[in-house]
MDAnalysis code that builds the backbone (N, CA, C; Angstrom):
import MDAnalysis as mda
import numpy as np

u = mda.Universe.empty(381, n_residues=127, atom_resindex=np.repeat(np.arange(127), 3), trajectory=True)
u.add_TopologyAttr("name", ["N", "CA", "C"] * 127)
u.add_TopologyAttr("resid", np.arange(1, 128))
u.add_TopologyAttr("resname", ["UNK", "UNK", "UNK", "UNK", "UNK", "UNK", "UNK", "UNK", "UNK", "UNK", "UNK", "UNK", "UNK", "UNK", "UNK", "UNK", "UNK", "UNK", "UNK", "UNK", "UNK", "UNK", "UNK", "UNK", "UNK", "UNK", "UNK", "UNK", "UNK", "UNK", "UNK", "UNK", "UNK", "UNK", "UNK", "UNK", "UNK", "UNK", "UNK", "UNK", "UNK", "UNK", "UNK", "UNK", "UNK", "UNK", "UNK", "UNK", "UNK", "UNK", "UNK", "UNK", "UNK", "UNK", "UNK", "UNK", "UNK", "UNK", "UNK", "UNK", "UNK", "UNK", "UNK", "UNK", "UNK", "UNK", "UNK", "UNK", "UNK", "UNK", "UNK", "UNK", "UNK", "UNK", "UNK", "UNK", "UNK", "UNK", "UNK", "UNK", "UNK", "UNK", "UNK", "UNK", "UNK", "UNK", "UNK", "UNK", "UNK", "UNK", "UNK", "UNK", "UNK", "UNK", "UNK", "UNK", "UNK", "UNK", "UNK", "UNK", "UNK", "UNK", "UNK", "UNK", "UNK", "UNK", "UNK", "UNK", "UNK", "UNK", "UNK", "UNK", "UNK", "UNK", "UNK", "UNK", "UNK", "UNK", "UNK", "UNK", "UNK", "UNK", "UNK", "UNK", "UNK", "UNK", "UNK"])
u.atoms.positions = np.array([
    [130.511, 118.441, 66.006],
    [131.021, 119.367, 65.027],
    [129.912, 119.687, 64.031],
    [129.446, 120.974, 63.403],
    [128.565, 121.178, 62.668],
    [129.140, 120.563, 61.099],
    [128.106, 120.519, 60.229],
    [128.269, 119.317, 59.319],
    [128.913, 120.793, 58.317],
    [129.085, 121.651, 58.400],
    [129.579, 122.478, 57.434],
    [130.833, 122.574, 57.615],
    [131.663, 122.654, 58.909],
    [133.044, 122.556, 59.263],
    [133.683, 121.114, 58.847],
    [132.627, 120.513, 59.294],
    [133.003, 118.978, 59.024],
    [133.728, 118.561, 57.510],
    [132.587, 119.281, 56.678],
    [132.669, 118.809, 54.802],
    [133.823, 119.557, 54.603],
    [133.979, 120.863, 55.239],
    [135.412, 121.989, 55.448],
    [136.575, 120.851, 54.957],
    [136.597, 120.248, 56.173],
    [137.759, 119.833, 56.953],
    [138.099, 118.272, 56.106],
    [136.779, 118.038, 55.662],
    [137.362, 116.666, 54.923],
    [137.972, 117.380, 53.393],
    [137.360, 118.161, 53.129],
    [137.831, 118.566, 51.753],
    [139.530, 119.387, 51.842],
    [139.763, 120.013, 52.971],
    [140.977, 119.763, 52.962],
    [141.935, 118.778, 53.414],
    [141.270, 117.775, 54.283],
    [142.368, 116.755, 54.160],
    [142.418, 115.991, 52.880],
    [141.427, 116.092, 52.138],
    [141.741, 115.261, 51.017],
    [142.881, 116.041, 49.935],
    [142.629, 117.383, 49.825],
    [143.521, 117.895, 49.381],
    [145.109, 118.296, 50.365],
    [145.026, 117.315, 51.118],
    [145.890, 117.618, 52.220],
    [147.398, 117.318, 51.789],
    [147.715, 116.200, 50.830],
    [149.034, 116.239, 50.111],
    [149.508, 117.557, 49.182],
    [148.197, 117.644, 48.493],
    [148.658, 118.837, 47.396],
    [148.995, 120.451, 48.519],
    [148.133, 120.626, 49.552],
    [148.948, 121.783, 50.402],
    [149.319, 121.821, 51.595],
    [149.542, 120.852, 51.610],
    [150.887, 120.721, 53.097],
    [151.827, 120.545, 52.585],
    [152.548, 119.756, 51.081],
    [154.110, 119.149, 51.036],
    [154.817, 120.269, 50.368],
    [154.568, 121.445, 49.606],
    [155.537, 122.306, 49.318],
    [155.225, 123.877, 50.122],
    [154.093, 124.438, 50.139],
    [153.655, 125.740, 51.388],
    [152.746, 125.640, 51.683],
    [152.489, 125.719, 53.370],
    [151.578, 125.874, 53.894],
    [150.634, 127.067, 53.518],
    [149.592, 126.948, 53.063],
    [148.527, 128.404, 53.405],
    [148.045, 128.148, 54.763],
    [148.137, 129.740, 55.256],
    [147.807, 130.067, 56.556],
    [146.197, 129.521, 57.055],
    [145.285, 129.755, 55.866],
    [143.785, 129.529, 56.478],
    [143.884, 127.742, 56.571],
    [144.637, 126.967, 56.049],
    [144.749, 125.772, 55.756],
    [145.173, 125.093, 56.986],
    [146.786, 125.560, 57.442],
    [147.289, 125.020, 58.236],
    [146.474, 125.571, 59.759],
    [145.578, 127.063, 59.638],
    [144.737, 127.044, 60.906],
    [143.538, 126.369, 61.291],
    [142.722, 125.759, 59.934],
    [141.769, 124.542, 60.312],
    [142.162, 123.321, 60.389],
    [143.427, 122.851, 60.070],
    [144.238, 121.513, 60.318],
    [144.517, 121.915, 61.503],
    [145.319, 122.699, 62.301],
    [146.004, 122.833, 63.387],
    [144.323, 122.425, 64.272],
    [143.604, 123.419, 64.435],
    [142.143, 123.500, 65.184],
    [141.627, 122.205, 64.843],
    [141.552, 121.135, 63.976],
    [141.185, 120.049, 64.041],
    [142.041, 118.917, 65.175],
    [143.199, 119.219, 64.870],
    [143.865, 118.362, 65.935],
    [143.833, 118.744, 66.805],
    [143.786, 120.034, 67.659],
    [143.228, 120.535, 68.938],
    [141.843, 120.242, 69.051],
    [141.202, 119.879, 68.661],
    [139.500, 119.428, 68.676],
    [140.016, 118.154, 69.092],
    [140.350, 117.304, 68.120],
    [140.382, 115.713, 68.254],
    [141.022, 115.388, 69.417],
    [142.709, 115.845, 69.568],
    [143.073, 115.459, 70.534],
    [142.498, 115.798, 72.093],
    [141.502, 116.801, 72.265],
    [141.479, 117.235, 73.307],
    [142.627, 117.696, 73.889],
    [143.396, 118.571, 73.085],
    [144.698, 118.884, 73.754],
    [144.153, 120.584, 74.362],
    [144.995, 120.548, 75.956],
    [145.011, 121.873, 76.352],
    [145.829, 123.036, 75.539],
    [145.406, 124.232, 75.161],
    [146.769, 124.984, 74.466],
    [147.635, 125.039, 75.192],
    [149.222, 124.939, 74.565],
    [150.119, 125.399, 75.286],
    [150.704, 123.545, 75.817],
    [149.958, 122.705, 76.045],
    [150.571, 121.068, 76.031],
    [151.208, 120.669, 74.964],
    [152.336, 119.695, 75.190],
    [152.769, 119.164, 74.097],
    [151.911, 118.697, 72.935],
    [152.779, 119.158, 71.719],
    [151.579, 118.704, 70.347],
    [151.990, 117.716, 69.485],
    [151.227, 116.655, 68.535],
    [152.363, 116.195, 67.791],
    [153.081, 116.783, 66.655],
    [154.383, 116.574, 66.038],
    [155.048, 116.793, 65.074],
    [154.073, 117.787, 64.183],
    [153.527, 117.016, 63.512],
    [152.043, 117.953, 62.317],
    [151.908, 119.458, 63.363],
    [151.383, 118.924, 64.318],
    [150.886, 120.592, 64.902],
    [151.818, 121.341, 65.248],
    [152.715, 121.308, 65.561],
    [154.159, 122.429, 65.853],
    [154.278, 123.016, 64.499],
    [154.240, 121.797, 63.266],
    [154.476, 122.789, 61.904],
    [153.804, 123.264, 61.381],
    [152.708, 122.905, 61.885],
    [150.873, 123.523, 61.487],
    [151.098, 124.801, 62.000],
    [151.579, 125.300, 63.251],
    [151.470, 126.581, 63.926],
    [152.816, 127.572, 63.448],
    [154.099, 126.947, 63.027],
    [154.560, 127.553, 62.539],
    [154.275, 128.586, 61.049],
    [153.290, 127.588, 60.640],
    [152.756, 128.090, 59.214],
    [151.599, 129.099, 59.370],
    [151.254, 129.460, 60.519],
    [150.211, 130.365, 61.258],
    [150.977, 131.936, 61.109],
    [150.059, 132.994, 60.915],
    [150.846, 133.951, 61.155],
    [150.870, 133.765, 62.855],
    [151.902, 135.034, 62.927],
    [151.941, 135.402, 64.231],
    [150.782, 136.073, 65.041],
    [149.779, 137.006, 63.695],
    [148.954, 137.435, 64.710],
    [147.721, 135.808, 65.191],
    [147.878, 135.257, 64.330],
    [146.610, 134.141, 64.871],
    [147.282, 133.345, 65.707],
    [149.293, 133.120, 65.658],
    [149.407, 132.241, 66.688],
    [148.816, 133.017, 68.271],
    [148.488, 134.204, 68.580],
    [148.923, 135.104, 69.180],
    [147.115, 135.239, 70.075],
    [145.781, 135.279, 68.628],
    [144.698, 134.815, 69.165],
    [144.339, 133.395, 69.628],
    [144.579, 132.552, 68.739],
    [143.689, 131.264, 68.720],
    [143.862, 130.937, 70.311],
    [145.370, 131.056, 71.546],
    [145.053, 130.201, 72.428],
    [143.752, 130.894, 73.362],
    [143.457, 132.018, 72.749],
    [142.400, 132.287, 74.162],
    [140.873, 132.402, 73.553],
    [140.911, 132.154, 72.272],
    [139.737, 132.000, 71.913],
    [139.482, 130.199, 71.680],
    [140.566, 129.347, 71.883],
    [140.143, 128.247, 71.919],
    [139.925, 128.023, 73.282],
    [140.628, 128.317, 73.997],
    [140.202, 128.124, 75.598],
    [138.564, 128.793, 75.750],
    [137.975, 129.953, 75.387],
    [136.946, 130.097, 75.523],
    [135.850, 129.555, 74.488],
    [136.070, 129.093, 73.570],
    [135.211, 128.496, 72.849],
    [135.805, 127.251, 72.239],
    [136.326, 126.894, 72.315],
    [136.822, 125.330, 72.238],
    [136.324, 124.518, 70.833],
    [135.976, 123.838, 70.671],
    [135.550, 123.340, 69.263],
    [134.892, 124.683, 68.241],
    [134.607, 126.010, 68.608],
    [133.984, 126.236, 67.785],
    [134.450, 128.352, 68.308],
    [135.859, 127.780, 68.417],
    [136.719, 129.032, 68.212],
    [136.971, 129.366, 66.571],
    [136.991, 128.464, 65.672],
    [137.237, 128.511, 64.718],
    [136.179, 128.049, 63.561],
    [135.412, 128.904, 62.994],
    [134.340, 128.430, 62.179],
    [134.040, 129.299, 61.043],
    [133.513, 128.122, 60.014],
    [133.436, 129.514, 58.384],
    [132.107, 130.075, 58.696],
    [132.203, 130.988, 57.398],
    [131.157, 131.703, 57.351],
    [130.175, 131.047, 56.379],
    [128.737, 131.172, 56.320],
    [128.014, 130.503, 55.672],
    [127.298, 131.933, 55.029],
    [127.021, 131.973, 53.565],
    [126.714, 132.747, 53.269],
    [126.604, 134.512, 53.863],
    [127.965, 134.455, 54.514],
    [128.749, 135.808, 54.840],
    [127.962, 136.252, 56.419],
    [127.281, 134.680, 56.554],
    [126.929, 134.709, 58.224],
    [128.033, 133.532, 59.437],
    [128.477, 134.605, 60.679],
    [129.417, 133.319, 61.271],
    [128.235, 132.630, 61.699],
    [128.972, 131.130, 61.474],
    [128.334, 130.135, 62.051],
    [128.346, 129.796, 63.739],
    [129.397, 130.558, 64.417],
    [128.903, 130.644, 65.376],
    [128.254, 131.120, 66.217],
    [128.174, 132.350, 66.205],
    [127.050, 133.213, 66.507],
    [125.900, 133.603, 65.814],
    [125.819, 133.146, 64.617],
    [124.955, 133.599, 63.455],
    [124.448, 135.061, 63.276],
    [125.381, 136.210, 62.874],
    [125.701, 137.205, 62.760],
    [126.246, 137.418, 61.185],
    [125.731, 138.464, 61.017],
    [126.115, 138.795, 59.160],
    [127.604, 139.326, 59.691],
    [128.674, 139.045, 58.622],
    [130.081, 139.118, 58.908],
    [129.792, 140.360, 57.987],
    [130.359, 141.512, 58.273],
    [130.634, 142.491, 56.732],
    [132.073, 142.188, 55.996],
    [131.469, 142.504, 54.989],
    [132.334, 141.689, 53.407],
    [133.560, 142.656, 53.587],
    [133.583, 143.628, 54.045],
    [134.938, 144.623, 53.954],
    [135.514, 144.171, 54.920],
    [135.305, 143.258, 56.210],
    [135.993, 143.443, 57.513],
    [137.732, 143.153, 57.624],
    [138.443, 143.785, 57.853],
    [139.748, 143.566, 58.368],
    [139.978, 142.033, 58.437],
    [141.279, 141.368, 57.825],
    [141.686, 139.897, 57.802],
    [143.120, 140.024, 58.820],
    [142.627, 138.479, 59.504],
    [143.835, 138.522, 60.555],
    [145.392, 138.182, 59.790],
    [144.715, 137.611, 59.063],
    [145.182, 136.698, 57.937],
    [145.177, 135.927, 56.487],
    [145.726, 135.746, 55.564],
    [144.727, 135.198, 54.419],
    [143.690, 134.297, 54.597],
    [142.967, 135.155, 54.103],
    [141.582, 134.180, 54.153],
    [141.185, 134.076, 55.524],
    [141.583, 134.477, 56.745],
    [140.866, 134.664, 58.238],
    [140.944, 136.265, 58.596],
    [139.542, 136.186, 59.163],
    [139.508, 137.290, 59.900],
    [138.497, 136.762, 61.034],
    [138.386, 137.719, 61.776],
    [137.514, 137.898, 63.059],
    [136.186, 138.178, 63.456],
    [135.322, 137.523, 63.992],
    [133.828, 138.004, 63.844],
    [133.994, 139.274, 65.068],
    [132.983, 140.267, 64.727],
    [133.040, 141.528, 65.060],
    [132.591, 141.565, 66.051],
    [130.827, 140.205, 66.372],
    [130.436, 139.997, 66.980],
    [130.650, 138.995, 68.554],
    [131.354, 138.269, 67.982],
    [131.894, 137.234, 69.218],
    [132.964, 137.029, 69.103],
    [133.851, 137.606, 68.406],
    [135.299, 137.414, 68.414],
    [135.624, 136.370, 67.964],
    [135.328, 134.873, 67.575],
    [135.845, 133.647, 66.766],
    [136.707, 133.849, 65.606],
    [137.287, 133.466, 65.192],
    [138.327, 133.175, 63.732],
    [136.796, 132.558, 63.052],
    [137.016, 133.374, 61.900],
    [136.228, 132.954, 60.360],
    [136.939, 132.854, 59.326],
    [136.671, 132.179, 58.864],
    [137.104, 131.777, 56.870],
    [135.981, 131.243, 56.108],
    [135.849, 132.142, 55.202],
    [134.887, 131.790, 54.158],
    [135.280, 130.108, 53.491],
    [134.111, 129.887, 53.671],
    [134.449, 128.001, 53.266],
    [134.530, 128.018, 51.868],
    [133.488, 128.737, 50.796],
    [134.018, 128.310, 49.631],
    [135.651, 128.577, 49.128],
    [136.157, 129.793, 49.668],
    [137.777, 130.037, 49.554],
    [138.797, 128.701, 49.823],
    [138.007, 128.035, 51.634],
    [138.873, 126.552, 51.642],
    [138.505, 125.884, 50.982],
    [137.485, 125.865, 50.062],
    [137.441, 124.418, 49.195],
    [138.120, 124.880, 47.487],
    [138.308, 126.276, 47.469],
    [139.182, 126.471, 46.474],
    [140.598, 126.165, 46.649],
    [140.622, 126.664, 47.879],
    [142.167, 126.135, 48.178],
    [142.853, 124.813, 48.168],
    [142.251, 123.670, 48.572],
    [141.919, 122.155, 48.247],
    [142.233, 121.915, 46.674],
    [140.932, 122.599, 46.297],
    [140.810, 121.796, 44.427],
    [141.213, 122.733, 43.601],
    [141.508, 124.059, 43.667],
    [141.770, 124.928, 43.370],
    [143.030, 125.100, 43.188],
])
């Protein structure tokens, strides 16, 4: 896992009581959900545990609708922020106006992955 998703992902589990127990945010519950599909090695579409069924419910519909075929084709790294308004997975300048799938996610133009600006998830956390 690159060490920028990584610091992502700890900074929202630490803030993981304050926004999971009264509403899910969508960019929140889609890098929690994509973490437990990382960890578990789960196929999409296999049984998930408890957390991830309500993780995906808290997804809009249009990302429940991408993520299974962009995780099947890119797998750990279907889902990645942007680093100074470049995706980290393709390393491509994201434009700042681009269409959101979702709060705080949208789509790289270039390779198609789910992006979220990381400083937004770490506002969302401590914020």
């Amino acid at each position: 896992m690159q060490p920028l998703i990584d610091i992502t992902l700890r900074l929202i589990m630490r803030g993981r009581e304050k926004v999971f127990d009264s509403m899910i945010h969508p960019l929140a519950a889609l890098i929690r959900f994509h973490e437990l599909q990382v960890d578990a090695f789960t196929p999409v579409g296999s049984k998930l545990p408890q957390e991830a069924l309500r993780l995906q419910q808290a997804m809009s519909p249009t990302l429940q609708q991408y993520y299974p075929r962009l995780f099947q084709r890119y797998g750990s790294t279907a889902v990645v922020p942007l680093r100074r308004g470049i995706c980290t997975g393709c390393h491509v300048r994201h434009p700042a106006g681009a269409s959101k799938l979702a709060e705080g996610v949208s789509q790289c133009q270039n390779c198609n992955r789910l992006v979220y600006d990381a400083d937004e998830a770490f506002e969302l956390c401590v914020g």
